[in-house]
NUKOL-163461 format. One line per 10 residues: number of its first residue (from 1); their letters; for each residue x, y, z of C-alpha. Coordinates in steps of 0.05 Angstrom, whole numbers. Layout:
// NUKOL-163461
NUM = a = X/Y/Z; ... .
This chain:
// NUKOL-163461
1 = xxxxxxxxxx = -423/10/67; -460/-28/3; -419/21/-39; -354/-6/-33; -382/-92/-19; -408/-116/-81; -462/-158/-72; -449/-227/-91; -494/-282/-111; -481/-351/-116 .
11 = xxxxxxxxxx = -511/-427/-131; -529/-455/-68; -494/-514/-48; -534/-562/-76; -499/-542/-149; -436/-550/-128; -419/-606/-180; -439/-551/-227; -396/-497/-204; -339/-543/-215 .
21 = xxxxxxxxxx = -353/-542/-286; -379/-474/-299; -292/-454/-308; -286/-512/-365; -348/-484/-405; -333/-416/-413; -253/-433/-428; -284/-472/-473; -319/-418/-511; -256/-371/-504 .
31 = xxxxxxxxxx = -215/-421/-538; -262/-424/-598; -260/-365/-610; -188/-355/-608; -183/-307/-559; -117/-349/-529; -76/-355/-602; -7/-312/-595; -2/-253/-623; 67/-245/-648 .
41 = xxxxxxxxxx = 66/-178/-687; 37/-147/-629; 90/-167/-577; 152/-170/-629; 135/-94/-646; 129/-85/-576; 191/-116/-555; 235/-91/-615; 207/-18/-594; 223/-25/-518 .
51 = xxxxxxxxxx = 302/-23/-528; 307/21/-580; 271/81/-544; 305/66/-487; 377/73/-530; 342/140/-562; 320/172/-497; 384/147/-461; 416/198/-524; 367/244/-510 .
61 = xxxxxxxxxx = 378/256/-431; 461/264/-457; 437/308/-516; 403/356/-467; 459/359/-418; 462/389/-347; 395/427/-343; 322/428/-302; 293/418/-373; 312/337/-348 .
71 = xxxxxxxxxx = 257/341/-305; 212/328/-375; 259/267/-384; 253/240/-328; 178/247/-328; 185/212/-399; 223/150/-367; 178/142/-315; 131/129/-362; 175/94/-412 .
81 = xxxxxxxxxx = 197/48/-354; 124/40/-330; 99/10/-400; 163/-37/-403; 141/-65/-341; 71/-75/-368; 106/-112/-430; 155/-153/-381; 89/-169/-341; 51/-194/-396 .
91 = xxxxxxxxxx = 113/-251/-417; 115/-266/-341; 49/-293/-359; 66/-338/-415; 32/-290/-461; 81/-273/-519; 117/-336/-527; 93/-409/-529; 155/-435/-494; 165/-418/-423 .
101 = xxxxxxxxxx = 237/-406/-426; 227/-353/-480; 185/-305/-438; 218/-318/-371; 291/-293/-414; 241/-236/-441; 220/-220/-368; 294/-223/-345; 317/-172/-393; 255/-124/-395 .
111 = xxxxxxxxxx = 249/-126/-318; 321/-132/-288; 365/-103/-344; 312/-49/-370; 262/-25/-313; 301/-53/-254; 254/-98/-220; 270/-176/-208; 238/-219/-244; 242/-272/-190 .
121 = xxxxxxxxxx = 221/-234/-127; 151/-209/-175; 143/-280/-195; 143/-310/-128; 99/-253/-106; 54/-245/-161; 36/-324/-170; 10/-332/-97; -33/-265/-113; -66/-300/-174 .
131 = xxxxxxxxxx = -70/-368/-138; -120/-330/-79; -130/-257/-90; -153/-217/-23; -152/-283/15; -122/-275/81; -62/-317/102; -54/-332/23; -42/-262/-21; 16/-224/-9 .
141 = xxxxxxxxxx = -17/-157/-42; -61/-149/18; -6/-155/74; 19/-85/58; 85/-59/102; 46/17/110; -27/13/89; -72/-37/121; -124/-66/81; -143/-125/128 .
151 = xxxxxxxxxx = -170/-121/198; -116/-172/217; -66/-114/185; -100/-61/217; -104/-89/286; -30/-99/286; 27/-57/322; -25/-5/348; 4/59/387; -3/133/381 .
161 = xxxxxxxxxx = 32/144/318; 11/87/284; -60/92/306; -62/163/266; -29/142/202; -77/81/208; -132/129/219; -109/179/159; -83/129/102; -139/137/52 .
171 = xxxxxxxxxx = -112/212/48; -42/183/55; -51/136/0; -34/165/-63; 25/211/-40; 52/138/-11; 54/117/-72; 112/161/-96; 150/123/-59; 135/57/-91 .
181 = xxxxxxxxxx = 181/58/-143; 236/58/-89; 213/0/-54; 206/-46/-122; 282/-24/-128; 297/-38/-60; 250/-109/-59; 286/-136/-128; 357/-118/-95; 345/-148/-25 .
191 = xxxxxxxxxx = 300/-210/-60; 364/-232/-96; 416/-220/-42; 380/-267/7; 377/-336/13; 326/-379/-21; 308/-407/-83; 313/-363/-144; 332/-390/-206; 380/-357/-250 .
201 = xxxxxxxxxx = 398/-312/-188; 469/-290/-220; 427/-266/-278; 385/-221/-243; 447/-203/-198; 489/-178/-266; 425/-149/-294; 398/-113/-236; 474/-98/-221; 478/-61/-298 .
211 = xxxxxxxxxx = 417/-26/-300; 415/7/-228; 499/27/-216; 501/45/-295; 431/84/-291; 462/128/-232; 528/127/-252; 498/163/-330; 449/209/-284; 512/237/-239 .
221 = xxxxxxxxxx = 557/237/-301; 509/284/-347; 471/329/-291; 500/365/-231; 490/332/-161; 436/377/-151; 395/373/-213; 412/299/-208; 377/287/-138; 319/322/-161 .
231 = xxxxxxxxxx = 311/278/-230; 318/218/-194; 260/229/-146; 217/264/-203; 238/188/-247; 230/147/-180; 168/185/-154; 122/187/-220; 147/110/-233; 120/94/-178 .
241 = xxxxxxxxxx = 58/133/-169; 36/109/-238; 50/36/-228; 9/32/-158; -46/77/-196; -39/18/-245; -46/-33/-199; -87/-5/-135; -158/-9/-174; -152/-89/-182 .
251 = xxxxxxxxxx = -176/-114/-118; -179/-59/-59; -251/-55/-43; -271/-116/-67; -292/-168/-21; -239/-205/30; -236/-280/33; -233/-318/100; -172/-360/110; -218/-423/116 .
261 = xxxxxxxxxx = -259/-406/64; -255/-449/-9; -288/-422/-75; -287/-455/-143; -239/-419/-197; -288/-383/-228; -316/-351/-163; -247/-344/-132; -224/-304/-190; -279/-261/-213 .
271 = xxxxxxxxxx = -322/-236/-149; -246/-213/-119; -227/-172/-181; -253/-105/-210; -255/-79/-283; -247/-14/-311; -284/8/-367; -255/53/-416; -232/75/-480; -161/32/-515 .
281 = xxxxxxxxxx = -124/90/-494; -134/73/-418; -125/7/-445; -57/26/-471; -47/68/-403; -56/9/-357; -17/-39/-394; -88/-78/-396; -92/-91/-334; -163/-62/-320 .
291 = xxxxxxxxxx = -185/-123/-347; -167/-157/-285; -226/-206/-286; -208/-227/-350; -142/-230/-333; -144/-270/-268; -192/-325/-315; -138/-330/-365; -72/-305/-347; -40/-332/-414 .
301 = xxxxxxxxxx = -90/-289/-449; -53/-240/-501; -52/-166/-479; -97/-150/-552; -149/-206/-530; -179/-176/-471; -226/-123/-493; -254/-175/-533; -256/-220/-489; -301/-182/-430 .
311 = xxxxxxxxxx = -361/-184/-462; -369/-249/-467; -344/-265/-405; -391/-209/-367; -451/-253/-406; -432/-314/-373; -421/-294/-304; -488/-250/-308; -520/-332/-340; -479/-367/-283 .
321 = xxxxxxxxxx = -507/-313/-224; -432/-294/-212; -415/-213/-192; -382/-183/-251; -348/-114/-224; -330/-60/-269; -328/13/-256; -304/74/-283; -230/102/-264; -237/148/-215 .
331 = xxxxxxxxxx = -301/119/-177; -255/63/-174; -205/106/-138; -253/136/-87; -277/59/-75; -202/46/-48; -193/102/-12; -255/102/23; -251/26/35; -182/32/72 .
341 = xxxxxxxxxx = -194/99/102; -244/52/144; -199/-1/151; -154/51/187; -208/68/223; -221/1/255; -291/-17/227; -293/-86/222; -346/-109/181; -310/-76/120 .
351 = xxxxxxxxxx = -274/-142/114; -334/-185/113; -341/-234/51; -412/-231/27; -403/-306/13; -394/-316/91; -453/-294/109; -493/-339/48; -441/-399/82; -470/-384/146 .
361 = xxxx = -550/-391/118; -534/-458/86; -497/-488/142; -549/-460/192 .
């Protein structure tokens, strides 16, 4: 099972005071090299370019008119959708605009009003993930409603049927996805409906309220009921399929952090995330987000930064005797699958930390 654990290495305890400085030093050494200064033409070309081919592909789908060419279309949305998401993510995380109510507005439009998605249930969501990713008790992305990727997950609910999809989801993973883009819709709708605090939740209720009853009501209006079903689950389906494809590579696989367990920043955030390397068009493809470790260090970090940013960070955790994961793609891919195909399966020891068992040596 060494295939899917990285091994991790760390100080031992005796350099703990310098772990707790090992974060400032290389933020220091980004910053110098201005890898966090804005980068305004990027984003504004970006965000000027985001409404307008929605406006020309919104003429487009009318243009064609009732016919199973839509099916291209809505293939073209999904996608279209999928990278405004990427561009909605990237203000959530402070990184177009200096002031903080300038990207959360920018979020609120490109999510709610243009992709669909509340900006307020992914922010709620999405902060916890960065604050502890893969630690149990603490991130939300590994206490999954269908696919366990915990053993406290796995254990739960157990019976006949379950047992078998439990036993099955690494081959059930990817078709699940299709229906992903569904449940974002459905989490955004029912996240500001409910009680609880969520600012501007009468924004996100007129935005959310434009985008999803004017999408359908355009969709039924152009295409026959038929044709109409079918584009919306080709849009829904591929949305959602390519932003879990997006997404799934991140952390799945990596190593699973004990509820009692504390790391420093720079451990917590690096040996639980996994790169992809690639060429700027998979860069471009997944919205930059297989630079997680980079990512997870500096969330504020422009979009353009990253690439040139991972180099030097790789350098310092290979100096600093910290894991740095990266991986092509599709081994990537097989890692999660085969990871929570035996997570289904019951085998225990998948979940293991590394770092517990170095714990367990020192405190010994």
């Amino acid at each position: 099972m060494g295939d899917i654990r990285p091994t991790v290495r760390t100080r031992p305890r005796d350099s703990a005071p310098r772990a707790t400085s090992t974060f400032t030093e290389l933020a220091q050494q980004v910053r110098s090299r201005g890898l966090l200064r804005r980068r305004y033409g990027y984003y504004w070309t970006k965000l000027v370019a985001a409404p307008v081919i929605v406006a020309a592909s919104v003429l487009a789908f009318i243009w064609i008119g009732d016919t199973w060419w839509q099916l291209f279309t809505a293939a073209a949305l999904a996608i279209l959708f999928t990278q405004i998401a990427f561009l909605g993510h990237d203000a959530a995380h402070r990184q177009i605009f200096v002031s903080g109510r300038w990207n959360d507005w920018i979020s609120l439009i490109l999510g709610d009003l243009l992709v669909g998605m509340s900006y307020g249930w992914w922010q709620h969501k999405h902060t916890r993930h960065h604050a502890n990713p893969n630690k149990l008790g603490a991130d939300p992305d590994i206490e999954l409603p269908v696919i366990a990727v915990t053993a406290e997950t796995a254990m739960k609910h157990r019976g006949p049927t379950i047992s078998w999809l439990r036993g099955h989801q690494g081959l059930l993973f990817f078709p699940i996805l299709f229906l992903e883009g569904i449940s974002l819709h459905a989490s955004s709708v029912r996240r500001v409906l409910t009680r609880g605090r969520l600012e501007r939740r009468w924004v996100e209720i007129v935005f959310l309220s434009v985008r999803m009853i004017g999408y359908l009501v355009l969709v039924f209006l152009v295409l026959s009921p038929g044709i109409a079903f079918v584009f919306l689950a080709v849009q829904l389906g591929l949305f959602g399929f390519y932003m879990g494809v997006a997404f799934a590579p991140n952390h799945k696989g990596m190593p699973v952090v004990p509820r009692d367990m504390t790391l420093d920043f720079l451990r917590r955030q690096v040996l639980m995330s996994r790169n992809i390397r690639g060429s700027r068009f998979l860069d471009v493809a997944m919205g930059g987000l297989n630079y997680q470790i980079e990512h997870h260090l500096f969330p504020s970090m422009p979009r353009p930064h990253l690439r040139r940013a991972a180099p030097l960070i790789a350098e310092y955790c290979q100096d600093h005797d910290v894991r740095y994961t990266q991986t092509g793609l599709f081994t990537s891919y097989a890692i999660v699958v085969r990871y929570i195909n035996r997570v289904g399966l019951g085998e225990r020891d998948v979940f293991s930390c590394p770092l517990i068992e170095q714990r367990a040596a020192l405190t010994a």
